[in-house]
N, C-alpha and C positions, 0 to 999 in steps of 0.2 A: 838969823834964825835961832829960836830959844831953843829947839831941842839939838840942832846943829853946836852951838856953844856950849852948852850943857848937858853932855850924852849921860851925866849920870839919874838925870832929875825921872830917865822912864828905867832904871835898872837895867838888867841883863837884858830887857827887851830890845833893846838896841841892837844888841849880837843875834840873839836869836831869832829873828823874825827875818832878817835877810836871808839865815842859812835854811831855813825853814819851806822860805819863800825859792829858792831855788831848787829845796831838794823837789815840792810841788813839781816845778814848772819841769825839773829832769826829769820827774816821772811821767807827766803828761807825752810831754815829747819822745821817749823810750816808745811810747805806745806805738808812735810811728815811725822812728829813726832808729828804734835799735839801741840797745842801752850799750853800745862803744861811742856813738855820735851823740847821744844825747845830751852827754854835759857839755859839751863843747859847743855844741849847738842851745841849750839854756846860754850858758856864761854868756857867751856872745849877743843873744838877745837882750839879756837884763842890762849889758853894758851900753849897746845901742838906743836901750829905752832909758839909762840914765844922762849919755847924752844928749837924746832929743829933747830930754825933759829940762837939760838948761837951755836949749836953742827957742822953745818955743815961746810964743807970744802969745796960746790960746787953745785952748784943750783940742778944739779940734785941730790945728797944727800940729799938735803930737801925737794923736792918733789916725788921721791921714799917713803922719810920715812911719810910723809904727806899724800901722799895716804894709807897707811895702817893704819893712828890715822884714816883718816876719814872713813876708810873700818870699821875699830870697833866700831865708834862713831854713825854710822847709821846704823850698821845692826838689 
């Protein structure tokens, strides 16, 4: 992967867009979990969608299977 090898070639956007991308996805989720679960409940999600995202063989395999982490991560 070029950007994988060479994290400096997109700058600081490398750092910033994941921390970015999770503060979103805790704030989405606060709305319905309560901002004491909510990061833990993010973390957890982003970390299951970056495993399935090596497991899969086909975008909808990862989003099949990502709807069910998030079916259990919110209920």
């Amino acid at each position: 992967m070029v950007i994988e090898d060479n994290p400096d070639l997109l700058g600081e956007i490398v750092e910033t867009m994941p921390r970015r991308f999770e503060e979103l996805i805790t704030d989405a989720i606060a709305v319905e979990s309560g901002p004491d679960a909510a990061p833990w409940v993010a973390q957890t999600m982003i970390r299951a969608s970056i495993g399935l995202k090596h497991q899969a063989a086909s975008r909808e395999f990862y989003l099949d299977r990502l709807k069910v982490a998030v079916d259990l991560l919110v209920r």
